[in-house]
Backbone as a ProteinNet text record, in pm:
[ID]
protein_1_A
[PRIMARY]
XXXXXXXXXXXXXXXXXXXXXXXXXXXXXXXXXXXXXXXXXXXXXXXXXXXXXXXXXXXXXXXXXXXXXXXXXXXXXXXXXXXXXXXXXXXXXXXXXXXXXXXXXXXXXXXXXXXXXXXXXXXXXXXXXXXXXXXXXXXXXXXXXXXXXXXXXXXXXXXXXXXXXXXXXXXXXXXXXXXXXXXXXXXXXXXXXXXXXXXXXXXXXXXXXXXXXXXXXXXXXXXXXXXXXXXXXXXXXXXXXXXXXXXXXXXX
[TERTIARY]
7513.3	7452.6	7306.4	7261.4	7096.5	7067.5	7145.6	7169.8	7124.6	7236.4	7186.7	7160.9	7055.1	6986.2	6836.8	6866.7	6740.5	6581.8	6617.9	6479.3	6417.7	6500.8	6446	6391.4	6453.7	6422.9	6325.8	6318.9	6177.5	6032.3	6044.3	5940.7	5970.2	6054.2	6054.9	6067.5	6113.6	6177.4	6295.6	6291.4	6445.8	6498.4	6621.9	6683.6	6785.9	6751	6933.4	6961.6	7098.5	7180.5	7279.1	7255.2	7353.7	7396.1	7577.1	7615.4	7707.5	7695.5	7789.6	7869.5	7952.9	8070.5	8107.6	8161.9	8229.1	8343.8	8435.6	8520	8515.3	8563.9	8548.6	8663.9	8756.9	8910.1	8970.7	9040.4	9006.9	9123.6	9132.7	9243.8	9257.7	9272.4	9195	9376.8	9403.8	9478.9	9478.4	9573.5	9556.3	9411.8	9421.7	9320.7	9240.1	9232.8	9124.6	9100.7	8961.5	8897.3	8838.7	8819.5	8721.8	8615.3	8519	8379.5	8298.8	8212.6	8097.6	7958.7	7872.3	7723.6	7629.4	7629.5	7524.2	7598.1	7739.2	7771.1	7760	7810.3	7770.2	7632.1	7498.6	7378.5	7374.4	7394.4	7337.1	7414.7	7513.3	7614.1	7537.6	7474.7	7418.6	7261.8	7239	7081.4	7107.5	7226	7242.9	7307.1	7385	7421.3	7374.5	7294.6	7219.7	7145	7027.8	6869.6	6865.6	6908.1	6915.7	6962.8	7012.8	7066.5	6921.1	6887	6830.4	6678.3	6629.8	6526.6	6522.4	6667.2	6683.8	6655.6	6697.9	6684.5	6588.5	6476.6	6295.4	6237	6328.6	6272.2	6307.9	6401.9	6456.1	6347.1	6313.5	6227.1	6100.1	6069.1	5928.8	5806.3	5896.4	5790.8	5855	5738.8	5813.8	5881	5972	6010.1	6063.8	6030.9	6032.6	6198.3	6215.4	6360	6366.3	6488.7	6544	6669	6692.3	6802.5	6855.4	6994.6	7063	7206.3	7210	7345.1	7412.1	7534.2	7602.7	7688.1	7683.5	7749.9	7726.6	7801.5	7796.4	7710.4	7722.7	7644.6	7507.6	7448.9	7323.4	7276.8	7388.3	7367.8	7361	7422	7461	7338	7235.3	7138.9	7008.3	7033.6	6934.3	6939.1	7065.9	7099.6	7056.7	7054.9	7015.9	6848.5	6776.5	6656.4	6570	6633.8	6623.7	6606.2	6758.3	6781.1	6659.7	6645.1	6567.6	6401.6	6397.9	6241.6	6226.9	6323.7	6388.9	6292	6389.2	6372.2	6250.5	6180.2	6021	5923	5924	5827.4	5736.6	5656.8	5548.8	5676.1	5710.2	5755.3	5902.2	5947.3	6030.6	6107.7	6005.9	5914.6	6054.6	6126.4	6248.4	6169.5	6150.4	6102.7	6157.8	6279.6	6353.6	6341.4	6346.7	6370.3	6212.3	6098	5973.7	5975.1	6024	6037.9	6070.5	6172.7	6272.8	6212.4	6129.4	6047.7	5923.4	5868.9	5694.9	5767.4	5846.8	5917.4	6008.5	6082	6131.7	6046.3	6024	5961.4	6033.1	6146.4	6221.7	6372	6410	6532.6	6594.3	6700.6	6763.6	6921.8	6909.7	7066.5	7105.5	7239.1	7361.5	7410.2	7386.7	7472.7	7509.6	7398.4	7392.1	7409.2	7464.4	7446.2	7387.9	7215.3	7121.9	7101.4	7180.5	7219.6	7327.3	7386.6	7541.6	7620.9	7721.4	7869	7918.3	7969.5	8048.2	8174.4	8214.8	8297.5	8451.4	8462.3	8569.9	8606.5	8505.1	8507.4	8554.7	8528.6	8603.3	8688.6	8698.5	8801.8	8960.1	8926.6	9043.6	9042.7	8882.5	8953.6	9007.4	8961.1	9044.2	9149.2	9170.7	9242.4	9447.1	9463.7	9661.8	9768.5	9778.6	9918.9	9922	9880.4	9886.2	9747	9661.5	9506	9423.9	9503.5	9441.9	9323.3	9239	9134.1	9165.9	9203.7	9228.3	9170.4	9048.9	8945.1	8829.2	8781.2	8669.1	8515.5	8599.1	8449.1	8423.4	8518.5	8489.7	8433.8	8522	8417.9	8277.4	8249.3	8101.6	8014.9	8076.1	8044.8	8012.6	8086.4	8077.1	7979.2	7992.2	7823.1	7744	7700.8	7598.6	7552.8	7653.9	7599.8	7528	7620.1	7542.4	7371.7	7401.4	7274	7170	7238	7133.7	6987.6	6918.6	6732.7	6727.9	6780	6738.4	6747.2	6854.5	6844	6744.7	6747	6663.2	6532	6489	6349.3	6305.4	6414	6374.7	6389	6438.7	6443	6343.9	6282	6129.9	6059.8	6028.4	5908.5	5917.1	6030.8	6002.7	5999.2	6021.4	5990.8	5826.2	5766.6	5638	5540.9	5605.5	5570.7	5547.3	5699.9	5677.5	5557.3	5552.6	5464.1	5325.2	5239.9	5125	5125.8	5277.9	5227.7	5156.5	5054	4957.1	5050.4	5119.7	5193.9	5333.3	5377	5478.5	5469	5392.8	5392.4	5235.4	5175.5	5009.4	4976.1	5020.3	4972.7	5025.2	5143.1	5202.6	5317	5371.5	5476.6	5594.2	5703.4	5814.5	5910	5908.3	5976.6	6080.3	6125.2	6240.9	6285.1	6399.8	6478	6635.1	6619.4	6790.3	6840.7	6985.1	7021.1	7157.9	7190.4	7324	7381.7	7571.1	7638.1	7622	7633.2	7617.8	7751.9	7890.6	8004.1	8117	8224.7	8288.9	8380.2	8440.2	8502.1	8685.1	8772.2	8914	8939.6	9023.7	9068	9177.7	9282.1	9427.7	9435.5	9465.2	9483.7	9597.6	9631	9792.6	9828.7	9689.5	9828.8	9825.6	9785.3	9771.7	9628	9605.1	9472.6	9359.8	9264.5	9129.2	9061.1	8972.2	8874.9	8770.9	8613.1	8456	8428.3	8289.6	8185.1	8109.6	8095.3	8112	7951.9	7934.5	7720.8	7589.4	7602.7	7521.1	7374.7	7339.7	7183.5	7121.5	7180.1	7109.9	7166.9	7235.1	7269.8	7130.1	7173.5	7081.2	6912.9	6835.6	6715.7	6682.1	6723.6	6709.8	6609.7	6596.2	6579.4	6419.5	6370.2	6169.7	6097	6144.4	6043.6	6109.8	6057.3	6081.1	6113	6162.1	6202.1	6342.9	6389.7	6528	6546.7	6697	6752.7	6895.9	6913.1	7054.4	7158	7268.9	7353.1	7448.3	7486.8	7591.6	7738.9	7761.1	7883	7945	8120.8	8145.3	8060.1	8126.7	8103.3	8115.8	8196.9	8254.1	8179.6	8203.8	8150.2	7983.5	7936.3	7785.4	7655.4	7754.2	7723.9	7777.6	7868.2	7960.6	7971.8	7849	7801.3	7904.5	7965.6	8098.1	8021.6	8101.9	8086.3	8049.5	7967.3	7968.9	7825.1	7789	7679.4	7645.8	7793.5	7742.8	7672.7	7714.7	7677.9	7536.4	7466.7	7337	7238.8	7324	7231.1	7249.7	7373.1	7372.2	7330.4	7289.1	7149.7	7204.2	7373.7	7439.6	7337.4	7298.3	7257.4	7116.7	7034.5	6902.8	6809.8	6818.8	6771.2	6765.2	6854.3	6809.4	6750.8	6760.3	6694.4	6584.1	6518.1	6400.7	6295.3	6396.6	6338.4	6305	6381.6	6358.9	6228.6	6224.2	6129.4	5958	5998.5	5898.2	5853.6	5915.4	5925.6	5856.9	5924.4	5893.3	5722	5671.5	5589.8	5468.6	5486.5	5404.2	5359.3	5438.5	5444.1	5354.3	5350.2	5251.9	5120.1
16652.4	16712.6	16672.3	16654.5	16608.7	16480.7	16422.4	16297.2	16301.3	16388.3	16412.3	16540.4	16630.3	16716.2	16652.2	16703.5	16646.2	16695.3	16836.1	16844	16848.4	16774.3	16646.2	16558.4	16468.9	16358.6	16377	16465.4	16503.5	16512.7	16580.4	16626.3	16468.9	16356.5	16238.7	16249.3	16358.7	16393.1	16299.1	16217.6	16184.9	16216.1	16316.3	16356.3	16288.1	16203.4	16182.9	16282.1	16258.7	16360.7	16347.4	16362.8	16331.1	16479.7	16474.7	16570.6	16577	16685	16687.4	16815.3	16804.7	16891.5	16938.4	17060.1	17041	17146	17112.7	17185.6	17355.6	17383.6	17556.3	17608.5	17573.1	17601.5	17729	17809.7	17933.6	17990.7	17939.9	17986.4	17872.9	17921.3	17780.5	17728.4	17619.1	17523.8	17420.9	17357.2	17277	17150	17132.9	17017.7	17074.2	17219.2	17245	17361.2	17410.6	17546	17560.7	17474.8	17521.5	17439.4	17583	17611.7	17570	17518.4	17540.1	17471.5	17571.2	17599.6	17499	17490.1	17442.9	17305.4	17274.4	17142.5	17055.4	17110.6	17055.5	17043.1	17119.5	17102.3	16992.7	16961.6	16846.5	16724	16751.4	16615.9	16606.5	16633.8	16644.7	16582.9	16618.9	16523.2	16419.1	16397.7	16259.4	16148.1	16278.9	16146.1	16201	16290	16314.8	16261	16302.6	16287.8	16082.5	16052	15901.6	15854.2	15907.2	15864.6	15860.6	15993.8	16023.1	15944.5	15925.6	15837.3	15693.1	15629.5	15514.6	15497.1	15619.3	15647.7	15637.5	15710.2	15718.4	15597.3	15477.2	15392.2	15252.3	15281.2	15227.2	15203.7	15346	15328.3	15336.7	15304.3	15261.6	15393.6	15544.5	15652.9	15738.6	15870	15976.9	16066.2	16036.8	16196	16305.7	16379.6	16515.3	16569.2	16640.2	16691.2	16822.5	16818.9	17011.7	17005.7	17089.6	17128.2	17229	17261.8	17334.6	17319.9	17480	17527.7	17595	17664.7	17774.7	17844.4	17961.8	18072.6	18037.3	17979.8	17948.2	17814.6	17695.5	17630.2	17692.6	17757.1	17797.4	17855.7	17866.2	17891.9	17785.3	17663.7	17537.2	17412.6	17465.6	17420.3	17455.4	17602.5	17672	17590.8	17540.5	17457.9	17387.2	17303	17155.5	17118.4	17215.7	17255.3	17210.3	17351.2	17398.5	17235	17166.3	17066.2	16973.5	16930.6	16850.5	16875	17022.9	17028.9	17014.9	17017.3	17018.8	16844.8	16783.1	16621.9	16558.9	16670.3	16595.3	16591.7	16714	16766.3	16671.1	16676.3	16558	16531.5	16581.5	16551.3	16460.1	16475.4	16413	16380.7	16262.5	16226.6	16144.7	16210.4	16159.2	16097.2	15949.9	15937.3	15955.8	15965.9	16019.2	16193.6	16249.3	16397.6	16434.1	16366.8	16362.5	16327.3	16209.9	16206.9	16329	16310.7	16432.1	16567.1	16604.6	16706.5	16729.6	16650.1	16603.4	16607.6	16562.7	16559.8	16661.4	16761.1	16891.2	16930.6	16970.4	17064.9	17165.5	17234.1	17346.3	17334.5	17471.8	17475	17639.2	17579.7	17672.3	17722	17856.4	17919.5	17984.9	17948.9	18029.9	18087.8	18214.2	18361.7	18305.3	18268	18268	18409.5	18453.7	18600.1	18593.7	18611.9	18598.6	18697.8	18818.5	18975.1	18989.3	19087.1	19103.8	19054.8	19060.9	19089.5	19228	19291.3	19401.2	19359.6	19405.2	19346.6	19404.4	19497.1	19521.8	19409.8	19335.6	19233.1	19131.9	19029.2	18932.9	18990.6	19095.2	19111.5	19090.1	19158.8	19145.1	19015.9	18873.3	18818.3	18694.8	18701.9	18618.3	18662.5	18786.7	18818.8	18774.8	18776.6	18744.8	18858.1	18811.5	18912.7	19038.2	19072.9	19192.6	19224.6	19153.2	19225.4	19130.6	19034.9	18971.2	18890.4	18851.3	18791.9	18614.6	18507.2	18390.7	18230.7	18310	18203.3	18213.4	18080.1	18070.8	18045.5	18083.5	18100.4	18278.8	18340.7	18476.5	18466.8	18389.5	18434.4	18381	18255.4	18269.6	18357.6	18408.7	18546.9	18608.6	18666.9	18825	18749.2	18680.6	18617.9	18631.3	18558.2	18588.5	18746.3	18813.1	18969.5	19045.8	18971.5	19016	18995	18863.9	18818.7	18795.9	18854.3	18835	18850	18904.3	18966.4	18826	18837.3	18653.1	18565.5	18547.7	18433.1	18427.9	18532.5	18497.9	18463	18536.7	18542.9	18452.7	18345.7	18214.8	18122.3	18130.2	18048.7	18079.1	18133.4	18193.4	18183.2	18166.2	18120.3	17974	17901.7	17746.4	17690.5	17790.8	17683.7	17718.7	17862.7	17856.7	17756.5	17687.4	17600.5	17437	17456.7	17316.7	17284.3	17381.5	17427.9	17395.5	17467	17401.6	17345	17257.7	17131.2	17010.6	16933.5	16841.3	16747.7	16645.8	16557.7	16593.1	16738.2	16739.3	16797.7	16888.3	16894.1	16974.7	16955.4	16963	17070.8	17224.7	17292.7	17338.7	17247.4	17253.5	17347.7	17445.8	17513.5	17411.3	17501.9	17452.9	17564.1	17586.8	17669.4	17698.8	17843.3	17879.3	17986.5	17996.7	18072.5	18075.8	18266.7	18262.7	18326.3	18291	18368.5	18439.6	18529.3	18624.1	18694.5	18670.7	18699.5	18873.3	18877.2	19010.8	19065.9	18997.3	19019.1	19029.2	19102.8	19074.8	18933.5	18901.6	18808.7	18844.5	18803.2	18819.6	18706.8	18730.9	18598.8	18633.5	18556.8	18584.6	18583.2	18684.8	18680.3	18673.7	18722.7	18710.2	18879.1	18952	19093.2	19079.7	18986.7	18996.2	19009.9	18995.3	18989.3	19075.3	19041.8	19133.5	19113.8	19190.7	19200.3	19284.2	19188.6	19323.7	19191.8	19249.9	19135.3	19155.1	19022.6	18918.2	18900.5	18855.6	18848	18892.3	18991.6	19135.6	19111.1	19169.5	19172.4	19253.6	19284.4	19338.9	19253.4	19170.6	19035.9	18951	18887.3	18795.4	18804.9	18960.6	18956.5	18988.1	18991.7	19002.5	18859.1	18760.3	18624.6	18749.9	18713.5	18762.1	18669.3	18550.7	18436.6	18374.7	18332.6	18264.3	18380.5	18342.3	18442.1	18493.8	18617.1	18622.4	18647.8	18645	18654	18694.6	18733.3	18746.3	18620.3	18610.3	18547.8	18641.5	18652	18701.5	18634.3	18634.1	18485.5	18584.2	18543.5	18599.1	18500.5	18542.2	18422	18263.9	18272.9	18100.7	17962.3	18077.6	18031.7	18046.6	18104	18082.4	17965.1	17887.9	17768.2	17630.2	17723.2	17618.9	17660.7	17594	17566.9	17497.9	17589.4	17466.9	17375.3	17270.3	17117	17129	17007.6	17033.8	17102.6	17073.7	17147.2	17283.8	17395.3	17493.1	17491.6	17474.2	17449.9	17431.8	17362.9	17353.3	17476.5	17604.9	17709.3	17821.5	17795.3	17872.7	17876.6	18018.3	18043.4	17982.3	17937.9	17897.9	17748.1	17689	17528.6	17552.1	17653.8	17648.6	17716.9	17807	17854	17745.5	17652.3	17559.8	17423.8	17400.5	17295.7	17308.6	17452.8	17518.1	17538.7	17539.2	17550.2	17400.6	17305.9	17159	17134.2	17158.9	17098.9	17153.1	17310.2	17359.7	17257.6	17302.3	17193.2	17035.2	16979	16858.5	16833.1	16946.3	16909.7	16946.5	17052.1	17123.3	16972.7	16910	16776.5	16655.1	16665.9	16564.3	16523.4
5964.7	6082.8	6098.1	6019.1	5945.6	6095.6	6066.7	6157.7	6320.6	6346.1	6502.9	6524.5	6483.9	6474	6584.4	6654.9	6818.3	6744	6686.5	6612.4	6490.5	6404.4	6310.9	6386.6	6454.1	6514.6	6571.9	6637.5	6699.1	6604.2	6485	6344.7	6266	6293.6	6250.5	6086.5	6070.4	5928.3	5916.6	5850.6	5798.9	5658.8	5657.3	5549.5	5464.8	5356.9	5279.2	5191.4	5219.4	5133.1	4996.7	4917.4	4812.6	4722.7	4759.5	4681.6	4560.4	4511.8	4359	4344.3	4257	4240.8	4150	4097.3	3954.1	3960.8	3884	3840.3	3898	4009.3	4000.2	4057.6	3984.8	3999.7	3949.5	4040.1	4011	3905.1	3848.5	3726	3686.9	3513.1	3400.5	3314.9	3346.3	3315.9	3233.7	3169.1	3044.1	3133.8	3211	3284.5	3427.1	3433.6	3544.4	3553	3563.6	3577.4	3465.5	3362.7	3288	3273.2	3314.1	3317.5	3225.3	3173.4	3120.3	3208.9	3242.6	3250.7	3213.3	3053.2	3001	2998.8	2994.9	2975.1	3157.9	3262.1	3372.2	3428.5	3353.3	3388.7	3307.4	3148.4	3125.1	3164.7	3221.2	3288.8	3453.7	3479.8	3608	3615.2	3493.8	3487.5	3438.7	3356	3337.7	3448.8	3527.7	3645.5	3818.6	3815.9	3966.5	3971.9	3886.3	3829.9	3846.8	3780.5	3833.7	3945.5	4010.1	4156.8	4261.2	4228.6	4262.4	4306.3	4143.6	4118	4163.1	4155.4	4184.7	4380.3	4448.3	4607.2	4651.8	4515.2	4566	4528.8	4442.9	4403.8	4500.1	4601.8	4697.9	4775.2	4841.3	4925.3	4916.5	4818.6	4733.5	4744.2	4778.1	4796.7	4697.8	4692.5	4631.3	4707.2	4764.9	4817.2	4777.1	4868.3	4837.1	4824.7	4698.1	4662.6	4713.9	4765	4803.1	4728.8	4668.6	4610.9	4681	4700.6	4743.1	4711.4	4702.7	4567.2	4639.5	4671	4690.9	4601.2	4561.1	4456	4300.1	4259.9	4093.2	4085.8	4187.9	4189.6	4199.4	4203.1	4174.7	4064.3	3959.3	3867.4	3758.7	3832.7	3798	3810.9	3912.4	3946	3853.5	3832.7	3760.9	3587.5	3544	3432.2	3426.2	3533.3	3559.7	3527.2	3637.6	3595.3	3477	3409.9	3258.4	3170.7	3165.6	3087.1	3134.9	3266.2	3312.8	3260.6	3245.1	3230.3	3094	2975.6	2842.2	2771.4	2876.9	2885.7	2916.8	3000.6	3065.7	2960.8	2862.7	2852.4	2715.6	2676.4	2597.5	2498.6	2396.4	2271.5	2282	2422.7	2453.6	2587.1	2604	2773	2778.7	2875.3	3000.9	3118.3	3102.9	3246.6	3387	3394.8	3513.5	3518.6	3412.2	3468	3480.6	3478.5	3469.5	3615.3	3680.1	3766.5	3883.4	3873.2	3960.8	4003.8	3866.2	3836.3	3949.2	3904.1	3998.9	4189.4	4183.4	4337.8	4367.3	4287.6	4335.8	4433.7	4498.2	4628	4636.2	4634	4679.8	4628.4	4648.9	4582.1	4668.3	4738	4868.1	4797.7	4750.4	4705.8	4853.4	4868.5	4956.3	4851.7	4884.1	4798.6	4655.7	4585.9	4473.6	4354	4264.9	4219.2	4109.1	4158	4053.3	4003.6	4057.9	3963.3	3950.7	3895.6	3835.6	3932.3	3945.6	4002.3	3950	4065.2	3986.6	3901.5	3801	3692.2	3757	3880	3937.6	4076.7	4079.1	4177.4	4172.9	4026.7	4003.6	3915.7	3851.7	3839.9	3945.6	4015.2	4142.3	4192.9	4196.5	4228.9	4141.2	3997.8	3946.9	3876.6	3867.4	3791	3835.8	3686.8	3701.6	3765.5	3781.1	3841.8	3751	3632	3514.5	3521	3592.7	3594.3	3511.8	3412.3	3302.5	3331.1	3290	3373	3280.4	3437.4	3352.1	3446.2	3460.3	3472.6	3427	3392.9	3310.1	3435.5	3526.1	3651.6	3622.5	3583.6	3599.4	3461.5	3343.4	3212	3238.5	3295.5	3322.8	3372.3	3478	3519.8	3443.1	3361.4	3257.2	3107.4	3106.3	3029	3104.9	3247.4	3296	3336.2	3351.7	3359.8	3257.1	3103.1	2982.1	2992.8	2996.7	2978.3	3111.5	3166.8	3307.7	3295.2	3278.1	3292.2	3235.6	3068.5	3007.7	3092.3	3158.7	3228.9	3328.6	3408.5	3525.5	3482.4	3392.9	3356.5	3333.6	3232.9	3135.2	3313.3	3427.4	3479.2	3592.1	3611.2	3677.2	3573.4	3473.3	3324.7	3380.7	3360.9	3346.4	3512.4	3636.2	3755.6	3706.7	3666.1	3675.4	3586.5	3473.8	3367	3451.1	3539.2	3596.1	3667.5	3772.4	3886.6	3790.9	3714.8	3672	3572.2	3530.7	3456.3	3536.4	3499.8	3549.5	3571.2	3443.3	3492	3584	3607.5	3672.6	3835.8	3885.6	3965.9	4013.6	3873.2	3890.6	4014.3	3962.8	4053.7	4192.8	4231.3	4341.8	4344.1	4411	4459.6	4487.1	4378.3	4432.2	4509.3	4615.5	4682.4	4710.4	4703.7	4670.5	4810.4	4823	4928.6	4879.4	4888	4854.9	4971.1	5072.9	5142	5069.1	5126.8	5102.5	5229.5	5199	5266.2	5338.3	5463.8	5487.2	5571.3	5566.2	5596.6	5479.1	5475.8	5342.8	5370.2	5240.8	5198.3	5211	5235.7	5178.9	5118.7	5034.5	4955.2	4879.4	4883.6	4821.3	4688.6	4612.7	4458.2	4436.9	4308.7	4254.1	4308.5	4341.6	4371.5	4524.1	4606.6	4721.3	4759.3	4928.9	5004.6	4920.5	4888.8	4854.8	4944.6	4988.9	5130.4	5053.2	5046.3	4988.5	4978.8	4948.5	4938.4	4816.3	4808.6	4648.8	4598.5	4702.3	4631.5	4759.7	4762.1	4846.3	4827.1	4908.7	4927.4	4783.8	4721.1	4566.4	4446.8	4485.1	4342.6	4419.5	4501.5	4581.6	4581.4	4596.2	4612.5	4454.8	4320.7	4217.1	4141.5	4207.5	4156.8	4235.5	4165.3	4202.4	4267	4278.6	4352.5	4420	4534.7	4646.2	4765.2	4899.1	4972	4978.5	5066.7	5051.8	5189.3	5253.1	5384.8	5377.1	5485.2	5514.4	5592.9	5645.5	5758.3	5746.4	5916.9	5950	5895.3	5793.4	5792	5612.3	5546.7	5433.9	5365.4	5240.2	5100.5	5114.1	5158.6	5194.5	5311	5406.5	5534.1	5575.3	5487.5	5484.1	5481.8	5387	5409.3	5498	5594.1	5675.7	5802	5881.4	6002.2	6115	6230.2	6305.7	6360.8	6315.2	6384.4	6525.9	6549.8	6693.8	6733.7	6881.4	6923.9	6847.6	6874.3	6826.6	6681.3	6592.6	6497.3	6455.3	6544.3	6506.3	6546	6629.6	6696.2	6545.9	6435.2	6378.2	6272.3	6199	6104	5997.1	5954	5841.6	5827	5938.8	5955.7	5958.9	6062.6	6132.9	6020	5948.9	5811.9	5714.8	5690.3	5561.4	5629.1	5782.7	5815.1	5857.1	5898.1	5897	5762.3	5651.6	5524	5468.8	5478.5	5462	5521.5	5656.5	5734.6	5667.7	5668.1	5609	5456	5377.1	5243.5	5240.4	5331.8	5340.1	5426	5521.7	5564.9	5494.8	5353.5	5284	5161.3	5173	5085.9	5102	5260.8	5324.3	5310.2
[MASK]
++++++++++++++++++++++++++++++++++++++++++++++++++++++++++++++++++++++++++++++++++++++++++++++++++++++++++++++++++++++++++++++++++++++++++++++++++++++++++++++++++++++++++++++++++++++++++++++++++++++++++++++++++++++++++++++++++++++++++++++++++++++++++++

């Protein structure tokens, strides 16, 4: 959409896009749905983080990075981070995630749940036909609830580490915005339709930095703007291309 967006073109912003994926299959099988966190953040700096670098090295500038996650991917992002700033730092200087680093500018979650989940929530929705819980997106879940405050905290400590490291982004803001769903979700389980909502304005405004918002839109469709004219009037599209623009012009 980035493309023929009349007001980009107009702000002479031009955006590329490169995306990634992982495994979030909702019931865990001899070959799909299982999760791990810490293993797809460091598989992600080893194969984003260079894509990446090689793009800014294309066009012989630094530009400015936005990251943007939706639901577990933002928890997946927050990994990525972590490992990346792991790699920069003096004792064991990654020149790419050193890179990547210094050029983050911002980082945009769709209904990310940077506070709990209620444990009756994914329960119902991953759970088996007997209630059993048999995905490893929900066991990530119920770790991250354990350990939630840790996490968030350690991941607001190190954007603030990046932020006034000299060689990484020497002082500069990397800006953050989380939105959350403000419609419920249905989604078919093994006992049939579930209908509530999944990551609420009190998982969502829990992350302490950056701003927070709402969209009229469930879990799913929050980040999925209809094709087409309409599409570009709605906040699913006009909120993160408003936030880019912002981002990118704070860079200049």
């Amino acid at each position: 959409m980035f493309k023929e967006d009349v007001e980009l073109q107009k702000s002479k912003i031009v955006i590329r896009t490169l995306a990634a994926s992982y495994d979030s299959s909702k019931y865990t099988t001899d070959d799909a749905g299982r999760v791990d966190i810490f293993l797809i953040g460091e598989s992600f700096v080893q194969t984003i983080i260079p894509k990446v670098v090689r793009m800014q090295t294309v066009s012989d500038r630094m530009i400015p990075i936005v990251l943007v996650a939706h639901s577990f991917g933002g928890l997946v992002v927050q990994e990525m981070i972590s490992h990346a700033y792991k790699k920069a730092r003096p004792r064991d200087t990654d020149a790419n995630a050193a890179q990547f680093l210094k050029t983050l500018s911002g980082v945009f979650f769709y209904s990310t749940p940077h506070g709990a989940l209620k444990d009756a929530t994914y329960q119902e929705i991953y759970g088996g036909a007997k209630g059993k819980v048999t995905s490893d997106v929900a066991k990530l879940q119920t770790q991250h609830n354990k350990n939630l405050n840790r996490n968030r905290e350690h991941f607001v400590r190190e954007i603030a580490a990046i932020e006034v490291s000299e060689p990484l982004r020497n002082k500069k803001k990397i800006q953050i915005k989380s939105v959350f769903e403000n419609l419920p979700t249905t989604v078919i389980t093994a006992k049939g339709p579930w209908t509530g909502m999944i990551v609420g304005e009190g998982s969502s405004k829990t992350l302490v930095i950056g701003d927070n918002t709402y969209i009229d839109a469930d879990h799913f469709n929050i980040c999925r703007p209809l094709a087409g004219d309409e599409g570009f009037l709605q906040n699913q599209y006009v909120i993160l291309r408003d936030f880019i623009q912002t981002v990118v012009e704070s860079e200049l």
